[in-house]
One Martini backbone bead per residue (centre of mass of N, CA, C, O) as a GRO file, in nm:
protein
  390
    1UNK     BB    1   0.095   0.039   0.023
    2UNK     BB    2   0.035   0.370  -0.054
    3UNK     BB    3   0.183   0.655   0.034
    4UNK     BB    4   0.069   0.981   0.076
    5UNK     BB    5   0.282   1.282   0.052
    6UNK     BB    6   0.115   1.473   0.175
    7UNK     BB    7   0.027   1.355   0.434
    8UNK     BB    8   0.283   1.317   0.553
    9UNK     BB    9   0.353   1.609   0.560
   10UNK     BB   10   0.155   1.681   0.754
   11UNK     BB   11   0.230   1.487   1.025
   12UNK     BB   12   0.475   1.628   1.026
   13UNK     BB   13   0.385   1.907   1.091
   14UNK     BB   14   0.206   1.882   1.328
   15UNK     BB   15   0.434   1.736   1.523
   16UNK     BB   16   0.597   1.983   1.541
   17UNK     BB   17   0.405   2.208   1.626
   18UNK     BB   18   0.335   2.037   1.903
   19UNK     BB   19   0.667   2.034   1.983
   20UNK     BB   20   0.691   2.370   2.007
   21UNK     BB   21   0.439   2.428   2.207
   22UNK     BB   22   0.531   2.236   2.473
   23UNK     BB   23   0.806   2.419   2.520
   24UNK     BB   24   0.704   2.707   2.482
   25UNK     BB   25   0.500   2.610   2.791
   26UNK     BB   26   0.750   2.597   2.950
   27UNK     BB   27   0.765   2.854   3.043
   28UNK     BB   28   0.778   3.183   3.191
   29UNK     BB   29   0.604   3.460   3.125
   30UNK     BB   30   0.690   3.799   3.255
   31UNK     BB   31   1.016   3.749   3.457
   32UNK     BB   32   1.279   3.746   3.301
   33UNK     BB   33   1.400   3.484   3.335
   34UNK     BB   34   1.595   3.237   3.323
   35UNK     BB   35   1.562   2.944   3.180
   36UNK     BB   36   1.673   2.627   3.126
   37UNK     BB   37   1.529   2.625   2.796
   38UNK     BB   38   1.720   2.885   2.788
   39UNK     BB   39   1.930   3.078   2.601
   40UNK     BB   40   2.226   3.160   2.654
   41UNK     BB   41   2.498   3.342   2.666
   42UNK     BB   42   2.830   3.267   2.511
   43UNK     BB   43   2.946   3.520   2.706
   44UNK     BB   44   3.117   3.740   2.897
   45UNK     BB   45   3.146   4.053   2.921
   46UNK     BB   46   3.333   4.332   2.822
   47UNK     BB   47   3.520   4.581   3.040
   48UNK     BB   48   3.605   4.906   2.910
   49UNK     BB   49   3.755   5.204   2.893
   50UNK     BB   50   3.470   5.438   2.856
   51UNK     BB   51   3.136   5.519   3.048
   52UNK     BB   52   2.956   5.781   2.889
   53UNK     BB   53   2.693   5.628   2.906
   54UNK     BB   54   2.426   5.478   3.051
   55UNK     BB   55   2.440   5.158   3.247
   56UNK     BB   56   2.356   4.805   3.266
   57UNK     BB   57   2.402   4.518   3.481
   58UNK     BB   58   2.319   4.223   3.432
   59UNK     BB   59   2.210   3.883   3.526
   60UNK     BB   60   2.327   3.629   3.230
   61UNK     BB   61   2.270   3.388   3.425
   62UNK     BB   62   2.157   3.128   3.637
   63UNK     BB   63   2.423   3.083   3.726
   64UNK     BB   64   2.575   3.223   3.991
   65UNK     BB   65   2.881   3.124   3.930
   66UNK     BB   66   2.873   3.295   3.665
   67UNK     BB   67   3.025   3.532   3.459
   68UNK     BB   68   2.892   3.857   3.324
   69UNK     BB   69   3.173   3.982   3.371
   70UNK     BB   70   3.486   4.183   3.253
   71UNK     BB   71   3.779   4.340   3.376
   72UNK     BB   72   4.130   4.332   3.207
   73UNK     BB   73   4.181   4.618   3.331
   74UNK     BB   74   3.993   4.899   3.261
   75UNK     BB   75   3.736   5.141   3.422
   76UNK     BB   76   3.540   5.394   3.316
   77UNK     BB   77   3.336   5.618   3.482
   78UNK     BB   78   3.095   5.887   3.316
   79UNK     BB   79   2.829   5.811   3.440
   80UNK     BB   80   2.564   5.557   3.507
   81UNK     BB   81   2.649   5.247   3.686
   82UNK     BB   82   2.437   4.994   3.723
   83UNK     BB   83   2.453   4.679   3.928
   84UNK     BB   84   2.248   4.394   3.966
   85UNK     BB   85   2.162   4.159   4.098
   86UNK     BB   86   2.355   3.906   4.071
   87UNK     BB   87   2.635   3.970   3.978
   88UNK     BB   88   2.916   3.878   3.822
   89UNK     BB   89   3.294   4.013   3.843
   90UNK     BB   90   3.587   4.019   3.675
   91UNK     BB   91   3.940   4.087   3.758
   92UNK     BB   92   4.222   4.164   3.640
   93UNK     BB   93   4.536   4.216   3.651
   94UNK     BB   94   4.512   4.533   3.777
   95UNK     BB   95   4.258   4.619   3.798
   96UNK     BB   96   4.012   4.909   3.711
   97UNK     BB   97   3.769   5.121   3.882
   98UNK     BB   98   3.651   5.424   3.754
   99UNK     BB   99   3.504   5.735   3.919
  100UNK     BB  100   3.439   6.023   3.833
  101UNK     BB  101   3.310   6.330   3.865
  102UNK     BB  102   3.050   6.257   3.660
  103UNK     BB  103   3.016   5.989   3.789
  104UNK     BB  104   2.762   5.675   3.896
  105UNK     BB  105   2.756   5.445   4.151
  106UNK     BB  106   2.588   5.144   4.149
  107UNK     BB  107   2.550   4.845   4.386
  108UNK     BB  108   2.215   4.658   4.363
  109UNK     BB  109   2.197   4.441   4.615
  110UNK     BB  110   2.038   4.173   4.809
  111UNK     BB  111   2.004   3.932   5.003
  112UNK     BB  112   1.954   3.687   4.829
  113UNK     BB  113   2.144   3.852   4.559
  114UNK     BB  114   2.460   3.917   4.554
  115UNK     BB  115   2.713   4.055   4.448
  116UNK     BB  116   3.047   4.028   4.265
  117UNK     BB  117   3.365   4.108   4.335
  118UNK     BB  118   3.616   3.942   4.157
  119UNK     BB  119   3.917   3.736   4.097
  120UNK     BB  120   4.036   3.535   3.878
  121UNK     BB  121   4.217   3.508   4.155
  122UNK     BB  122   4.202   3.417   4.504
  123UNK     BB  123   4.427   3.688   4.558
  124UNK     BB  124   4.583   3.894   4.710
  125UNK     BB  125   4.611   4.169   4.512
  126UNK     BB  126   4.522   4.056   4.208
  127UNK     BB  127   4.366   4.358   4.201
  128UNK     BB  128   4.314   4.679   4.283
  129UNK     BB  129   4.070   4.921   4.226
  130UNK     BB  130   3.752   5.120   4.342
  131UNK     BB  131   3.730   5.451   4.228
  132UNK     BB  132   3.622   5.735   4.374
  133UNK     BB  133   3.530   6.107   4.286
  134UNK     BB  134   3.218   6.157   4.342
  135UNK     BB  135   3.015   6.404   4.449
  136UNK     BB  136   2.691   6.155   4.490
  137UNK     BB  137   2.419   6.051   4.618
  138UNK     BB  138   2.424   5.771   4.445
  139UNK     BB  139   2.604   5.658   4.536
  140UNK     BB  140   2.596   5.277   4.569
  141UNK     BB  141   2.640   5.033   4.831
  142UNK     BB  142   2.516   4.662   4.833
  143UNK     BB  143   2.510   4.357   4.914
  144UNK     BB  144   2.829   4.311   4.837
  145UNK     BB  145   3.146   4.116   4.740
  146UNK     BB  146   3.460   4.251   4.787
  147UNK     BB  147   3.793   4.082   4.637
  148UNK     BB  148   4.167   4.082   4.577
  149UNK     BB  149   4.243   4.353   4.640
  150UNK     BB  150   4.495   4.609   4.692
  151UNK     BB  151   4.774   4.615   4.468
  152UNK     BB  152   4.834   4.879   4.524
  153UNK     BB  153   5.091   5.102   4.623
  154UNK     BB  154   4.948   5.418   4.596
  155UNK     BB  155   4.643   5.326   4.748
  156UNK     BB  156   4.615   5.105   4.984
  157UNK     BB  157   4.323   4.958   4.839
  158UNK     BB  158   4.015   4.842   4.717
  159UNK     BB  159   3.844   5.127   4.842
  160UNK     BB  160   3.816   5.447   4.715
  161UNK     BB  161   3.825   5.802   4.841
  162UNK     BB  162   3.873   6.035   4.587
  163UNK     BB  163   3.869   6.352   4.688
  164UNK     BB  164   3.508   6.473   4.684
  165UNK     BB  165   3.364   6.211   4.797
  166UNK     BB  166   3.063   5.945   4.806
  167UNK     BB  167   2.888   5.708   5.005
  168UNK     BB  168   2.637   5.459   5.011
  169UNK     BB  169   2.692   5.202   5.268
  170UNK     BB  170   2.581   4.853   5.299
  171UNK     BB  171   2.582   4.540   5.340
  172UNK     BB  172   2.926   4.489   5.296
  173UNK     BB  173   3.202   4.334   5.187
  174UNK     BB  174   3.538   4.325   5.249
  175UNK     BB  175   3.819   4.097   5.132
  176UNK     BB  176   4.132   4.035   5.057
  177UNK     BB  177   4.351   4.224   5.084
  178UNK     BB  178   4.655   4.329   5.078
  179UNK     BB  179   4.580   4.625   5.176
  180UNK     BB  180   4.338   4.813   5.265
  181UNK     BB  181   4.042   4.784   5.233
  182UNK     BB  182   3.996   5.079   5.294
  183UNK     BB  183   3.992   5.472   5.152
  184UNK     BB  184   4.017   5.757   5.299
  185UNK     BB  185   4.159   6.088   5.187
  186UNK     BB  186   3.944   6.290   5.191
  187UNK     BB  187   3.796   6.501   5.463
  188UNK     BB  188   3.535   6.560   5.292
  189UNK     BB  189   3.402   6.335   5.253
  190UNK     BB  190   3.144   6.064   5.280
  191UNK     BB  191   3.002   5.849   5.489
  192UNK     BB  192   2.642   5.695   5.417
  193UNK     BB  193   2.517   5.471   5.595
  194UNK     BB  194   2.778   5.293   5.766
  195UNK     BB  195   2.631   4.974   5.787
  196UNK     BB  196   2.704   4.670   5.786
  197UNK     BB  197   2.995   4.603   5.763
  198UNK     BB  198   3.263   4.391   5.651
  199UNK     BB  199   3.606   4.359   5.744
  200UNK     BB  200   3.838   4.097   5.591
  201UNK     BB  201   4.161   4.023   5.559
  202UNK     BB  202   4.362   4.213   5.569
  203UNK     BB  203   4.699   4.356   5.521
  204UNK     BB  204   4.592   4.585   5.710
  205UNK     BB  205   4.367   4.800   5.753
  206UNK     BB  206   4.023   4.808   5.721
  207UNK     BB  207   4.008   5.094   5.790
  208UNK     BB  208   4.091   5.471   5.631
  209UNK     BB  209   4.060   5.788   5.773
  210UNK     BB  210   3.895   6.101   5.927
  211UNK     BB  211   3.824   6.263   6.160
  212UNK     BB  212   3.557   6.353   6.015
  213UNK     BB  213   3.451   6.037   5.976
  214UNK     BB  214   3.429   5.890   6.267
  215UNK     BB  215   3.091   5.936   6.319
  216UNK     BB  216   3.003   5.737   6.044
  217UNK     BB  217   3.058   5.518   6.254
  218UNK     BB  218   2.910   5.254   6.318
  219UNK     BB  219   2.860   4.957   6.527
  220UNK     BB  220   2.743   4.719   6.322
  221UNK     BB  221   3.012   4.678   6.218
  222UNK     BB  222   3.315   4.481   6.101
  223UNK     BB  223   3.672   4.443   6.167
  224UNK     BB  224   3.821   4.219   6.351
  225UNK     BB  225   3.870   3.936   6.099
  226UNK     BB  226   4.210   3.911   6.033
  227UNK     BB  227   4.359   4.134   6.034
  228UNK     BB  228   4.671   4.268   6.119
  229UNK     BB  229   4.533   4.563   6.198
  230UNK     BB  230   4.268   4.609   6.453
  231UNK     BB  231   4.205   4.908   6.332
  232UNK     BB  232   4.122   5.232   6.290
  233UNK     BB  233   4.252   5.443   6.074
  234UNK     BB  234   4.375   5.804   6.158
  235UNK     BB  235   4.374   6.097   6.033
  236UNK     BB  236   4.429   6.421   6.066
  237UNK     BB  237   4.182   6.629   6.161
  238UNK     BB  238   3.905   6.847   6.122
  239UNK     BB  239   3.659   6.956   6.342
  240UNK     BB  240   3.364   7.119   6.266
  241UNK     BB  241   3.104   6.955   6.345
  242UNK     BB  242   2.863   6.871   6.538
  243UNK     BB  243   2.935   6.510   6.717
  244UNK     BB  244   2.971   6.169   6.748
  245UNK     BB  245   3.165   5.920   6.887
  246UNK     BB  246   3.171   5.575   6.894
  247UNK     BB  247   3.158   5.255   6.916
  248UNK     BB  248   3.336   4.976   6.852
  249UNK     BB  249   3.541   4.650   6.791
  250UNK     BB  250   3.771   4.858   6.747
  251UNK     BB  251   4.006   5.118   6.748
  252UNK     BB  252   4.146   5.397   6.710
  253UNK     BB  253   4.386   5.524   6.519
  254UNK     BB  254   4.570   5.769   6.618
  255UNK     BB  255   4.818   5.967   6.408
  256UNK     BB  256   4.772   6.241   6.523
  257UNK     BB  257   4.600   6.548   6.476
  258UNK     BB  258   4.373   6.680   6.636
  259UNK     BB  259   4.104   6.929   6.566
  260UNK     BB  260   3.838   7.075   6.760
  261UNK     BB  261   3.584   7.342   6.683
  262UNK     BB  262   3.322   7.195   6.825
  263UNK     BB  263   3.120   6.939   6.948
  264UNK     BB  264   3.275   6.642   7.117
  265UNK     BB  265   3.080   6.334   7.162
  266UNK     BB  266   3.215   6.065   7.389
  267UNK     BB  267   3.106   5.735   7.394
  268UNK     BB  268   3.042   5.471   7.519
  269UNK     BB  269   3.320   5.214   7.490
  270UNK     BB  270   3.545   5.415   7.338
  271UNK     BB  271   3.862   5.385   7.147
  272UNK     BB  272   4.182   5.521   7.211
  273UNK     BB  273   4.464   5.500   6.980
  274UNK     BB  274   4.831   5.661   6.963
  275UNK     BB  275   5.029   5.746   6.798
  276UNK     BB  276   5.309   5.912   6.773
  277UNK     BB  277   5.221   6.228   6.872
  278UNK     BB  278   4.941   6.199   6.929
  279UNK     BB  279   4.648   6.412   6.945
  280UNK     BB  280   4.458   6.661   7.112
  281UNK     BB  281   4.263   6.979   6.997
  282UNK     BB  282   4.097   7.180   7.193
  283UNK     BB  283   3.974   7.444   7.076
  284UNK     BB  284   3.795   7.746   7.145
  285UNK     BB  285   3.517   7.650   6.986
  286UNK     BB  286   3.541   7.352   7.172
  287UNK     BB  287   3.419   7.068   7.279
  288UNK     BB  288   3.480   6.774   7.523
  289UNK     BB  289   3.270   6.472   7.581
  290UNK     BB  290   3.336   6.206   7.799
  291UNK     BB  291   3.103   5.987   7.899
  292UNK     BB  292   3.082   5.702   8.086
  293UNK     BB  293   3.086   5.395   8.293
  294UNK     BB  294   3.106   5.147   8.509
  295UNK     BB  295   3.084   4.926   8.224
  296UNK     BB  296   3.206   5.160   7.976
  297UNK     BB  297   3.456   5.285   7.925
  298UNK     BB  298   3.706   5.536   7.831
  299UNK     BB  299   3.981   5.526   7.595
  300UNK     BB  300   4.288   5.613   7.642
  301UNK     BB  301   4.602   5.534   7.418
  302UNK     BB  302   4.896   5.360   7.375
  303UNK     BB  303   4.995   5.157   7.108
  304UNK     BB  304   5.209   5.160   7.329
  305UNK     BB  305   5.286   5.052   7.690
  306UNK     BB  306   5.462   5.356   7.679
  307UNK     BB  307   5.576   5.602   7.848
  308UNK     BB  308   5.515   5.879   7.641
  309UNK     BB  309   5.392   5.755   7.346
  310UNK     BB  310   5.201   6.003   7.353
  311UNK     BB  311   5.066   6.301   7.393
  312UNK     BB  312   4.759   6.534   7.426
  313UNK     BB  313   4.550   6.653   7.580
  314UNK     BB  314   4.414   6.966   7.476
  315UNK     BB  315   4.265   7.286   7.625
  316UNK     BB  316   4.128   7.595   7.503
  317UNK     BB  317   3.872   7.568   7.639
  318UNK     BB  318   3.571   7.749   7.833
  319UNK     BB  319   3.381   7.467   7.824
  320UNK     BB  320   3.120   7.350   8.038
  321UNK     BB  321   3.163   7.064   7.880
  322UNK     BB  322   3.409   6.983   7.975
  323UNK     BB  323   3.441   6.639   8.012
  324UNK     BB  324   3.502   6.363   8.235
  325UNK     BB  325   3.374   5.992   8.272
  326UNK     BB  326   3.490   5.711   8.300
  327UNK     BB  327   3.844   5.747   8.230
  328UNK     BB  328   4.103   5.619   8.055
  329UNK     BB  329   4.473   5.721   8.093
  330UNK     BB  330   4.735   5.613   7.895
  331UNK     BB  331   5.096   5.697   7.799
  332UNK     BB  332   5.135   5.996   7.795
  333UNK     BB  333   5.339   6.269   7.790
  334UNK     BB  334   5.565   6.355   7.553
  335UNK     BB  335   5.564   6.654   7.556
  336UNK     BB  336   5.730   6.917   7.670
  337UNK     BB  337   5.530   7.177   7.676
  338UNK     BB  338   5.316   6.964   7.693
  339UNK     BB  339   5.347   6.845   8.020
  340UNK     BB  340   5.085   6.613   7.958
  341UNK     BB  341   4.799   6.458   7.900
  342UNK     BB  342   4.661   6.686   8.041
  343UNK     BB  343   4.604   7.005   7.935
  344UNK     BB  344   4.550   7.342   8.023
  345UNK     BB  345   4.435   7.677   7.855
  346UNK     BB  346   4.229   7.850   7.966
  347UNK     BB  347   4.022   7.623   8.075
  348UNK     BB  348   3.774   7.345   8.086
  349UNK     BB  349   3.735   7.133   8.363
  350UNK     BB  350   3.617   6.798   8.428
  351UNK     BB  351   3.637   6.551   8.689
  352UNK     BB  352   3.566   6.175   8.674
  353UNK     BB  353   3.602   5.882   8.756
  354UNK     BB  354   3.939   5.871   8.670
  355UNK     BB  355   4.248   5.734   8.496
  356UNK     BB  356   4.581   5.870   8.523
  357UNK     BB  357   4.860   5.691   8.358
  358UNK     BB  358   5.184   5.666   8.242
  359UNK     BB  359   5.296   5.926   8.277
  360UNK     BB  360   5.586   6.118   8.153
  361UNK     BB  361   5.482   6.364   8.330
  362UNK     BB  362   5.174   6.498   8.380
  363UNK     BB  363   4.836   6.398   8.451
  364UNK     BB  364   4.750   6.736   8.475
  365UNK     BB  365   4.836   7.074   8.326
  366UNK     BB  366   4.787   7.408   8.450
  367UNK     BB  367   4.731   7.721   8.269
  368UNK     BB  368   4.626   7.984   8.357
  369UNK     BB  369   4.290   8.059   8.315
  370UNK     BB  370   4.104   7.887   8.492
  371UNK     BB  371   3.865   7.580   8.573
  372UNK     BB  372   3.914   7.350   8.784
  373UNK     BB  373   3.742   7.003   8.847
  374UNK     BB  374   3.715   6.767   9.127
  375UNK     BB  375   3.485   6.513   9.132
  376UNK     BB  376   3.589   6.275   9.199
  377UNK     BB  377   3.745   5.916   9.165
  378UNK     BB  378   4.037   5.976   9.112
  379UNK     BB  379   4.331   5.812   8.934
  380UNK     BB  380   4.709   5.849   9.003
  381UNK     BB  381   4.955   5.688   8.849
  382UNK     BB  382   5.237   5.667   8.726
  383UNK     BB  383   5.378   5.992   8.709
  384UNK     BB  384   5.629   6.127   8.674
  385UNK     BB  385   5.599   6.402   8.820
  386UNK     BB  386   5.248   6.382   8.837
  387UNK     BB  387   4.930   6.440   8.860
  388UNK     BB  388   4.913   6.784   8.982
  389UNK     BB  389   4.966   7.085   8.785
  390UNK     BB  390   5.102   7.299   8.999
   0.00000   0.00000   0.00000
């Protein structure tokens, strides 16, 4: 018996018909994810040169684990390059992004979906940084996981603010940097909502600002785990405004002179500690109120602990603000002219429940026309000259 040609070739257009229709049901329309039965792009992007129009990122494969951009070498961003939850970029030997002042960078992970900024070798210093230079209120990270970075010896950070530079940071990650995991350069730039962030396995300081940054620290950031050097490294500039210094899970490093020109009051359980020669000078119109508690006290020390191996609390204000209370200070007097730990010149303070140890030379001295009180249970031993002078 004979097949007519025409019916055959009708039920095989049927049965294909009938098989791309019952495949192409199997999608799901209208929520834009890849579907495994759906064709995937057949290699990462490639992010270079400089991206001069408005851009965005998206996660272009359903396994996370897989590759969506590549940098392999450097990219300028210099509009606004957003870039979407779920995102995995590979950064190649050395490679760098600058964000210019014109530039504005979004990196929106969720909690769920986690951006992923990653050197091609899971090495610290592998790549160099991110560097952000736009003092613009859009920049922001969130939910991202930024590794293997710092690998720059001239800027020292996987993520870099440098110029007059902003950025809104929270719930992110920096870790393997080879050397300090963050780097604010510049006095005036901001950090904006800096809460819930971790830095970690830093080969330098998990994090380095300016005086005028230290109060943008919130409390539930995470510094602790595995850094060289677990304190927050602070580089001496000047507080122009009211504000409030907290306390965090590690101290805080002065390295130089902080000059306090507002309001500085110091959060109870707060630490700091000095290098070399560092100081604070609480000038004409500023004062400093430390007030901590009796299960929570505020320190002041030298990053080693040696007699005089940093200079001094100076105060030159008459602001019935200045007060200690519950704060132990041990190991300044360094300075020959300012010859105490807390030196007052013209100046009020007011001391209560606090220890005073280990100075170079006076635990406290008084010069011109002050006005000090002694609100009594305070502690002063092992001072070179003396507890109180003249």
């Amino acid at each position: 018996m004979k097949t007519n040609p025409i019916k055959l070739f009708s039920r095989i257009f049927y049965f294909g018909l009938m098989l791309l229709l019952a495949v192409s049901s199997c999608k799901k329309e209208g929520d834009g994810q890849l579907r495994p039965d759906e064709e995937e792009p057949p290699d990462e992007e490639v992010l270079s040169g400089t991206i001069s129009e408005d851009k965005t990122l998206y996660n272009r494969f359903s396994d996370p684990n897989q590759l969506d951009y590549r940098v392999p070498s450097s990219v300028t961003i210099a509009a606004e390059l957003t870039i979407m939850p779920g995102v995995r970029i590979e950064m190649g030997p050395a490679a760098k992004m600058t964000v210019t002042s014109q530039g504005r960078l979004r990196v929106m992970g969720t909690p769920d979906s986690n951006i992923v900024i990653t050197g091609k070798q899971h090495n610290p210093g592998y790549w160099d940084y991110i560097m952000i230079h736009s003092f613009d209120s859009v920049n922001e990270i969130k939910y991202t996981v930024i590794e293997d970075g710092g690998g720059n010896p001239n800027v020292e950070g996987t993520l870099i603010l440098n110029s007059t530079s902003m950025v809104n940071m929270h719930n992110t990650k920096i870790q393997k940097s080879e050397r300090n995991g963050m780097v604010v350069i510049n006095p005036d730039s901001r950090l904006v909502n800096f809460q819930n962030n971790e830095i970690r396995e830093s080969g330098y300081a998990p994090l380095v600002i300016n005086s005028s940054q230290v109060s943008s620290i919130a409390e539930s950031n995470v510094f602790s785990n595995q850094n060289v050097y677990n304190y927050i490294k602070v580089v001496g500039s000047n507080v122009l405004t009211p504000q409030t210094w907290g306390k965090s899970d590690v101290p805080f490093y002065l390295m130089d002179a902080t000059s306090i020109y507002a309001d500085l009051i110091i959060s109870p359980g707060a630490r700091y500690i000095f290098g070399p020669a560092g100081r604070i000078l609480v000038k004409e119109t500023g004062s400093l109120n430390a007030i901590g508690t009796d299960v929570d006290s505020i320190y002041f020390s030298g990053a080693q602990s040696i007699s005089g191996y940093w200079d001094c609390i100076l105060f030159l204000s008459n602001n019935p603000f200045n007060e200690f209370k519950y704060v132990s200070i041990n190991h300044g007097g360094g300075y020959w002219y300012w010859n105490a730990s807390i030196y007052l010149q013209d100046a009020f303070f007011k001391i209560s429940y606090s220890t005073i140890a280990n100075s170079q030379r006076w635990g406290i001295y008084r010069n011109g026309v002050y006005q000090f009180i002694d609100g009594g249970f305070n502690n002063f031993f092992s001072n070179g000259t003396g507890a109180i002078g003249p």
